[in-house]
Structure formats: C-alpha cells, structure tokens
N, C-alpha and C positions, 0 to 999 in steps of 0.2 A: 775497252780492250787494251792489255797491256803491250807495249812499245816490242814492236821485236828488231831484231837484227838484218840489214840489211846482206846476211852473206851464205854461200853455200853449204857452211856446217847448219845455221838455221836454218835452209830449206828442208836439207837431208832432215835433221829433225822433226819440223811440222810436216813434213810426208809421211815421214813413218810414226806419227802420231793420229793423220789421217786412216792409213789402214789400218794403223791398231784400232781406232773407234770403229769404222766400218766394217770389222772383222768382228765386235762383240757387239752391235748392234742387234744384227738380226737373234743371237743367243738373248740377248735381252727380250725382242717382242715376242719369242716363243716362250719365254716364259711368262711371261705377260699373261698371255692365252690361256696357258697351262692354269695359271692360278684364277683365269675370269674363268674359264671353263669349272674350277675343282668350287667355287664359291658357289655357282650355280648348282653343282651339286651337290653341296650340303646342305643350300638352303633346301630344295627338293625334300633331302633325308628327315629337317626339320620342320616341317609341313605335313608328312607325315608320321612323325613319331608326334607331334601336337594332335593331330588327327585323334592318334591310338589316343593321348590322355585326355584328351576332352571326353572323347567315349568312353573309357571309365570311370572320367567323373559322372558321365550322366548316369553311369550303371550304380555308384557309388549314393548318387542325390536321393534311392530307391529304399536308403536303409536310414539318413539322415535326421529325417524325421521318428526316428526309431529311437535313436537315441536323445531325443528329449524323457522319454523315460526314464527311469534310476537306473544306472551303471555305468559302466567303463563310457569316456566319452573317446568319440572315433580317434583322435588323435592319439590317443594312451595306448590304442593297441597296438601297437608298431612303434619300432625307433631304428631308426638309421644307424648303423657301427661305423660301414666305411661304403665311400665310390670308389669301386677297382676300377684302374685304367693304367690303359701302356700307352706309349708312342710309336707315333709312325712317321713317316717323311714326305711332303709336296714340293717337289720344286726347290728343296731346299730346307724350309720350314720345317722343325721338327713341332709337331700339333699333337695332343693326346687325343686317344682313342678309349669309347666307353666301352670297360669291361666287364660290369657288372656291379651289384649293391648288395650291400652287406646287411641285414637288418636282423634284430631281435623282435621276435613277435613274444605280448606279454603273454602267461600263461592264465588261459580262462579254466575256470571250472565249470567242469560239464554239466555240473546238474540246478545250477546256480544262475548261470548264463545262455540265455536265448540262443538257440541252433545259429540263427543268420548273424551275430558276430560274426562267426567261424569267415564266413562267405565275406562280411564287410572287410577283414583283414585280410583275405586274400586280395580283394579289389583295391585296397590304401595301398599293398604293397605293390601290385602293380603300378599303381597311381606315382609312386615314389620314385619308382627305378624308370619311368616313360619320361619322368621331369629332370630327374638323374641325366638323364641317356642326354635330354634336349640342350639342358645348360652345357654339357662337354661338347656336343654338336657348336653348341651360338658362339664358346670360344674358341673351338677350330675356326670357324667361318671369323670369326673379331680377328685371329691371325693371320690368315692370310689373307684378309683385307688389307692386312698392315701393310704387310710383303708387300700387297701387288700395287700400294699407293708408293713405296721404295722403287719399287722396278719402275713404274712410268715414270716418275720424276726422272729415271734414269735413261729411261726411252726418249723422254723430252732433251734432256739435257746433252744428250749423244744428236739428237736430230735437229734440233735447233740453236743448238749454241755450239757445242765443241767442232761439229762434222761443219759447219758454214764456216767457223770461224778461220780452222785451217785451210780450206779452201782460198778465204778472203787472204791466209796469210801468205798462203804459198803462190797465187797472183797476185800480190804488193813485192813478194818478194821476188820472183821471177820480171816483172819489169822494171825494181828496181836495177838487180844484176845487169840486164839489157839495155838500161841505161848507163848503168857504169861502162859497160863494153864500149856501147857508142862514143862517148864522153875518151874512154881509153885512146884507141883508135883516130879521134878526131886531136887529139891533142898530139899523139904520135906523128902524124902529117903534118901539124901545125911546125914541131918541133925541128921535123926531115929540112922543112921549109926554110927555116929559120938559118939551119946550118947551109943553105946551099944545098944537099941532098935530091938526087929523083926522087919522086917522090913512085913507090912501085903500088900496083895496082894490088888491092888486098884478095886473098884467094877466094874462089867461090863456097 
C-alpha cells in the first residue's frame, strides 16, 4: 500500500474516491450478470444449432455411400462465396451476428447425373450454413467470455482491494488527524503553563 498523507485534503480525497468506487461497483456486477446470463444464452443457441447439423449430417451419411460411385464427389457440389454477418451490442461488446451464406452450387447435368445429387446438395448446403451459423455463435460467446473475465477482475479489484483500501485509508487518516489535535491541544496547555497563563477549560 502506498504511503499516504496524513491530512485533510487526503482525506477529502480517499473519500471521494471511496464513493466513486462504491458508486460503479454495483454498475459493474450488473453487468457481470448481464454477460453470465447472455453466454448462457448463446451457449443454449449453440447446442441447438449443433443439434440441427448433426441431423443433417446423419440425413447427409444416406447418400454418402453413393458417392463412392463415378461422379462429382460430395464436396464439389457446393462452395462457399461468403458468411454475411452484421453486428450487434451486449453490455458493451460489439459481437457479430450470423446473417447468412453465400454459396455457389456446381451445375449438374440432368440427364448425366443421378436425381439424389440434386437432394445431397441441398442437405451439404444446409450442412454449411448450420456450421456457418455455429462458428459466429462460439465467437460471440469466446467475446463475451472475454468481457466478463475484464469486468470481474474489475468486480474483484473494486471489492477487495480499492473499496477496503480506502476504508483502511480514511481510518489511518482520521485517527491520525485526532491525534494531531490531541497532541495540539496538549501542548497548547503545556505552553499557557509555561508562561504563567490560566490555563481555560477547552469547549465542549
């Protein structure tokens, strides 16, 4: 703990350094909240949109075996162009938000290529935009993990070290000063004394 000042401009100070912490404290553990509550929520949103692509992969595993036959292998028929996403705001946190997927489907020939392509490629792109959706989900929730390990450190550091500290500073320094008084006071009478003076009874 650094040395402070025995005197009343340092008190007025560490006071009003105490309300100011005590004044953004509780602003801090609601947001605390705010962001354990929104993580829980993501994870949820991410639990089930894994859900959904597990399920199309197992609807996907039904054509798989399909293509060990001659032609397009399942991967070739789809390609990704772009993940559209916006942002939004938690508590602070600017986090992106899944907007959707961009992809080119290759062009099959109809009379060349098997009906249930058609169906495999509509289940890959599903399959794409469900893992799309999940990964901008796990980096919302990686974000505001971040945040909310920032804001407790800040909850800790306001409740256990700055809010005790002034405390500790402003009773070191308030019986310093009351020591000085005494100390004043006593040496005042010493003084009366010295000169011959009455010595008068101090006010209540």
């Amino acid at each position: 703990m650094a040395k402070i000042k025995h005197t009343k401009t340092e008190l007025k100070a560490q006071s009003d350094a105490l309300k100011r912490f005590q004044r953004f404290l509780p602003m801090l553990q609601l947001k605390k909240q705010q962001l354990q509550a929104e993580i829980a929520a993501i994870t949820v949103r991410i639990d089930e949109v894994s859900a959904r692509e597990t399920a199309a992969r197992r609807d996907l595993s039904a054509w798989v075996a399909l293509f060990a036959e001659p032609g397009k292998p399942l991967d070739a028929l789809v390609h990704v162009e772009r993940v559209n996403t916006g942002t939004s705001n938690i508590a602070g946190v600017t986090i992106p938000v899944y907007k959707g997927l961009e992809v080119t489907r290759v062009p099959l020939d109809l009379f060349a290529t098997p009906a249930w392509h058609d169906n495999a490629a509509k289940t890959l792109t599903a399959i794409l935009s469900l893992k799309a959706e999940r990964l901008v989900l796990e980096h919302q929730r990686e974000l505001v993990i971040r945040e909310l390990n920032t804001t407790s450190q800040r909850v800790n550091l306001f409740e256990k070290v700055k809010i005790p500290e002034c405390k500790e500073n402003i009773r070191i320094i308030r019986i310093a000063i009351g020591d000085e008084q005494t100390a004043s006071v006593t040496r005042g009478k010493i003084a009366k004394g010295r000169t011959g003076q009455p010595q008068e009874e101090d006010a209540a």
